[in-house]
N, C-alpha and C positions, 0 to 999 in steps of 0.2 A: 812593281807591277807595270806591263809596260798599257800603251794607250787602248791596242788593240785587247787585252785584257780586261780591261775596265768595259763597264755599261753603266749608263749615267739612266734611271728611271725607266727599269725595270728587266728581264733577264730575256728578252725574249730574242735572241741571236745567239742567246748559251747556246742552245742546242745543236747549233752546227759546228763541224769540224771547221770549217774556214768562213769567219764572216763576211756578209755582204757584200763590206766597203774593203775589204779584202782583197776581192773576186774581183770585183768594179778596179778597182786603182790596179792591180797585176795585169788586169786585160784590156789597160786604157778604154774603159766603156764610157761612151760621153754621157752626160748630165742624165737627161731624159731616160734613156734606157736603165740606166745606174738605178734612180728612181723608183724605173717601173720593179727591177728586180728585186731591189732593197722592201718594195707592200709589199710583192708576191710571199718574199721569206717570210713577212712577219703577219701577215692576214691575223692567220689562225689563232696566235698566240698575242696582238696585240692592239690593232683596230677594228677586225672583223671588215663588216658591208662597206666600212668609209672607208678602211685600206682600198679594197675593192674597187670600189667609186673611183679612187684616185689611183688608181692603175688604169683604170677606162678614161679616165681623162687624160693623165699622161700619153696613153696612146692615140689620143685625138691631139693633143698639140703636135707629138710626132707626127703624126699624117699629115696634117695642116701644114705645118713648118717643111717637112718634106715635099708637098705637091709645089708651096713656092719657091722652095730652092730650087726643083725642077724647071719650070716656070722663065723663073731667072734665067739658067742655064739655055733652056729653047728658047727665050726671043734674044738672047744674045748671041746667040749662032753657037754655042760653046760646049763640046762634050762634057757628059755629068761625069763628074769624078766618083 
């Protein structure tokens, strides 16, 4: 069985044709976003309201982290990449 096969406590990414971390690693998706996608799959079927919670946080460090990268880039004089 290989790794992507296996679920270690409990089944809830059976039900998709291709799992999360799948999805994440084929579309080099960084950390944070990875994350937010990895609750969204499994809300329903495994955290519920906390999955939840921590996709609204994830998206506040996102935003955080992102307005000081920005930040960075403007008082350095530096196009954002």
């Amino acid at each position: 069985m290989t790794a992507l096969k296996k679920q270690i406590a409990g089944n809830h990414y059976k039900r998709f044709e291709i799992q999360p971390i799948e999805f994440i690693t084929k579309n080099n998706i960084p950390y944070i976003e990875g994350n937010i996608i990895k609750y969204i799959c499994r809300w329903r079927d495994k955290g519920g309201m906390d999955d939840l919670d921590k996709i609204i946080h994830y998206v506040e460090l996102l935003k955080e982290l992102e307005r000081l990268r920005r930040a960075i880039y403007t008082s350095s004089h530096l196009q954002i990449p």
